[in-house]
C-alpha positions in Angstrom: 0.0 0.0 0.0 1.4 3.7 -1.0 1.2 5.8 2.2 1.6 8.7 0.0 4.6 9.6 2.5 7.3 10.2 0.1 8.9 13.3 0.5 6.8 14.3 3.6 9.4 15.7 6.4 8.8 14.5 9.8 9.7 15.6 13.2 9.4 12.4 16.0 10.0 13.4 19.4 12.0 11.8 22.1 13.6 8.9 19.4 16.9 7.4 20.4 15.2 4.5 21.3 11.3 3.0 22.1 8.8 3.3 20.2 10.0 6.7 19.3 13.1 5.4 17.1 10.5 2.7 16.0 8.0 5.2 14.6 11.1 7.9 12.8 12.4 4.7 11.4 9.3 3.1 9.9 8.4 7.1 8.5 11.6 6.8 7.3 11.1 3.2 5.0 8.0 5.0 3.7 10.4 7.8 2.2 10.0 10.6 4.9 12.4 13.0 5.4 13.2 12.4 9.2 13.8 15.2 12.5 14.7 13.1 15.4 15.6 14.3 19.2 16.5 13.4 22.7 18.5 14.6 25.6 21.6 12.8 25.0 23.6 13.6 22.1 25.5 10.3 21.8 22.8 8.5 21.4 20.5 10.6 19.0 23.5 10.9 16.6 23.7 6.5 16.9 19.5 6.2 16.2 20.0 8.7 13.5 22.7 7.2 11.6 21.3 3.9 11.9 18.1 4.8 10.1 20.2 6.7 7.6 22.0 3.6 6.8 18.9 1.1 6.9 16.9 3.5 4.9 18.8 6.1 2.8 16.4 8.5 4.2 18.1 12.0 4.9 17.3 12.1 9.0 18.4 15.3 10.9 19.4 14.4 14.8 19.5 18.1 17.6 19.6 17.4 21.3 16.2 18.3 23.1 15.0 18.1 26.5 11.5 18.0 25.8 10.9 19.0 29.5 11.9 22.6 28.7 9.4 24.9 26.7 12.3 26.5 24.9 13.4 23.3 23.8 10.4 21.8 22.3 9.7 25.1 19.9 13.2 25.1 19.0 12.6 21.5 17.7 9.9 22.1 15.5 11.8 25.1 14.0 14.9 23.6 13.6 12.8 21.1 11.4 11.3 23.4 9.7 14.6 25.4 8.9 16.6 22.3 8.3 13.9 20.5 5.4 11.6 23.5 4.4 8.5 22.4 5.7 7.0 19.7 8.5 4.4 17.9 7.3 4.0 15.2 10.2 4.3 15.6 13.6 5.1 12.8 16.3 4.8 13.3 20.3 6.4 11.0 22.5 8.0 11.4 26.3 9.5 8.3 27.9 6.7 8.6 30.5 6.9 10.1 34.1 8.3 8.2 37.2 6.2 5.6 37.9 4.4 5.3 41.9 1.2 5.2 43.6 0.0 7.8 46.1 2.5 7.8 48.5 5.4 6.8 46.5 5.1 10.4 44.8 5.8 14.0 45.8 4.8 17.4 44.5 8.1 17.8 42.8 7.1 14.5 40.5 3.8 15.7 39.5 5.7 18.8 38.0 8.4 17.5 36.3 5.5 14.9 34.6 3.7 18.1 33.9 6.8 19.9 32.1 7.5 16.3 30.7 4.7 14.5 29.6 1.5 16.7 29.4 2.9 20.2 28.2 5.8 18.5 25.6 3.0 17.8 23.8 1.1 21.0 23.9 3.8 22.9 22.9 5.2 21.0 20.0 1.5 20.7 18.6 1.2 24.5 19.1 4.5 25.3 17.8 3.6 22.8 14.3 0.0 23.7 13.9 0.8 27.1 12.0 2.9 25.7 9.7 0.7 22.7 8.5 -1.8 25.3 8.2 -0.1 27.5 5.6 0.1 23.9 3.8 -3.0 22.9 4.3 -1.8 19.7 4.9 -0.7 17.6 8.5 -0.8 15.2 10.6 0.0 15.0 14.4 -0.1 12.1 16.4 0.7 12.1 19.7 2.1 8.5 21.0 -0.1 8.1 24.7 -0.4 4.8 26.7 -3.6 2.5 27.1 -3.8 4.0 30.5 -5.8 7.0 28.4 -8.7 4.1 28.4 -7.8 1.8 31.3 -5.7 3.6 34.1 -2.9 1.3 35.8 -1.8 1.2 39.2 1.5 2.8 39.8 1.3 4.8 37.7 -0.6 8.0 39.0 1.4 10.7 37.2 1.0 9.1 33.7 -2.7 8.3 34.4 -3.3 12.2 34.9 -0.9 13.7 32.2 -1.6 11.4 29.5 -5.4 12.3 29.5 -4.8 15.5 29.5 -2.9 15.5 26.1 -6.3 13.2 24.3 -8.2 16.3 25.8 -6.2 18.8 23.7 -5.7 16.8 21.1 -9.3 16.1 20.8 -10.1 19.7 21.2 -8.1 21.0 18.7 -8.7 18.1 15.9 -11.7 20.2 15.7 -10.0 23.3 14.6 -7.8 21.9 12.3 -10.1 19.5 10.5 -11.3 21.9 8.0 -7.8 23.1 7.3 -6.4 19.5 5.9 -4.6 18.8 9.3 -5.2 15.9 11.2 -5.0 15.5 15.4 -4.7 11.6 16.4 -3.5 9.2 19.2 -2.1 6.0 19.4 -2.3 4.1 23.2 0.2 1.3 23.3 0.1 -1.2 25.3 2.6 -2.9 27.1 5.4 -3.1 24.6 9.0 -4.2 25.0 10.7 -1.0 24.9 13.6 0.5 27.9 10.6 2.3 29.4 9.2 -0.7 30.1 11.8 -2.7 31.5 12.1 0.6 33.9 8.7 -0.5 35.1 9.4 -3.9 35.2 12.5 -3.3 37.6 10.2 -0.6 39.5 7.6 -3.3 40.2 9.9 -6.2 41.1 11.4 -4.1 43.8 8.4 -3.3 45.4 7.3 -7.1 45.3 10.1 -9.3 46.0 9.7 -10.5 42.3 12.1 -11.1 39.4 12.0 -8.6 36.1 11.1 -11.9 33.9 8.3 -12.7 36.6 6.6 -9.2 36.1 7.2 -9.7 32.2 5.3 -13.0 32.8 2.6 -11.7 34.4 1.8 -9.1 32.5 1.7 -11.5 29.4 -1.0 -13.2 31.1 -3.4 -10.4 31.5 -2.9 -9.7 27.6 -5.1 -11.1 25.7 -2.9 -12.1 22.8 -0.5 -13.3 25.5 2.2 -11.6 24.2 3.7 -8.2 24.4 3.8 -5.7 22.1 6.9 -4.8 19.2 7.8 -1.1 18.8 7.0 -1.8 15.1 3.8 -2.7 15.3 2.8 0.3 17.3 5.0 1.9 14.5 3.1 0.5 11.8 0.2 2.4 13.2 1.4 5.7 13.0 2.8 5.6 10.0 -0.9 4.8 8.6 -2.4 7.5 10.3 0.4 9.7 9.1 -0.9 8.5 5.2 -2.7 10.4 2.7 -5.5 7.0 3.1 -6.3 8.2 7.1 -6.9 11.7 5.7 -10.8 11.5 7.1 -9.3 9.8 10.6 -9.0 12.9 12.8 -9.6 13.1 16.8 -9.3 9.1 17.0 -7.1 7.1 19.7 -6.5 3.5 18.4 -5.0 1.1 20.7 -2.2 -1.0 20.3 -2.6 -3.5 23.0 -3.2 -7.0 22.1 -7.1 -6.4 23.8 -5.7 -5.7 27.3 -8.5 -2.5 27.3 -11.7 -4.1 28.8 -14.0 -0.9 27.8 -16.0 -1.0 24.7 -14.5 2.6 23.8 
């Protein structure tokens, strides 16, 4: 199938690694030009090349700490100054610290705030002008099934996460008529370093192994398996298409049926 993603330029936030790398790489086999970030210069340079070489794509790599405002609009117009133009549009955090009530403090809910929930604000604020004067874009902001289904432990992502479908929904409206398009993914649990953070977070607390949490949470999938970074991937790059142009304010899951609600 022809995505009609050729020669689109793409910025994908927070994608050294994850399902961030795994979303700029699979833009990238589609023919996207590619804008990649993350704190850590070292490693953005190594995700960058790598899907330079896999994919002959021309990928652009800046160091971002998608925690500071400055940082995030910076991003979106080093993209734009560096290809011309930013058709697509790709939010992604690695997640707050994970905890329950009292595991967390004040200072945790702010830094998930500055992290998670206002990343994504910005960057969609920062891109919406530009697909506008195209008439053309797509944003997709990469959430968690916990949108749908909050988990335990994980209190700060459970409130930020929302927060983003809320804007994201709100604004879809705005930019519908205008050829832009506002979407979510919600992955489940998918074998990414975030996850294995959990994993180690949760067999601390319980005396466990990391391959006993791993274990259990591949019973409570319905697939019994978790996730690939390219299948979430796979997703994104569809709704980034010209064929999802009439998908706009949608979150799709990605989570082998582990959401119980019929919406």
């Amino acid at each position: 199938m022809d995505l009609g993603i050729a020669g689109k330029v793409a910025a994908v936030a927070a994608s050294s690694q994850g399902l961030g790398f795994a979303c700029a790489r699979e833009l990238a086999r589609e023919g996207a030009s590619v804008a990649m970030c993350s704190r850590y210069r070292e490693r953005i340079d190594r995700a960058a090349t790598k899907i330079h070489e896999e994919t002959g794509a021309e990928v652009y790599a800046t160091v971002v700490d998608v925690s500071q405002q400055e940082d995030c609009i910076r991003f979106i117009e080093e993209t734009v100054r560096q290809f011309g133009r930013l058709d697509i549009l790709v939010t992604n955090t690695g997640g707050p610290a994970p905890g329950a009530l009292d595991d967390i403090n004040y200072d945790h809910v702010r830094e998930g705030f500055d992290s998670t929930l206002m990343s994504a604000i910005v960057m969609m604020k920062a891109t919406a002008p530009v697909m506008r004067k195209n008439k053309w874009g797509r944003i997709i902001n990469i959430l968690s099934m916990t949108v749908k289904q909050p988990k335990v432990n994980l209190l700060v992502s459970n409130t930020m996460r929302p927060a983003i479908l809320g804007f994201a929904k709100s604004i879809s409206f705005e930019l519908a008529g205008e050829g832009v398009t506002v979407n979510n993914v919600a992955p489940g649990y998918t074998r990414t370093e975030r996850l294995i953070e959990l994993a180690e977070h949760l067999a601390k607390q319980s005396g466990e192994t990391v391959e006993d949490v791993f274990a259990g949470w591949e019973r409570t999938v319905p697939a019994r398996r978790l996730g690939l970074p390219e299948e979430l991937a796979a997703v994104v790059a569809f709704l980034a298409s010209e064929r999802a142009g009439y998908m706009t304010g949608v979150t799709i899951q990605v989570d082998g049926g582990s959401v119980l609600g019929l919406f």
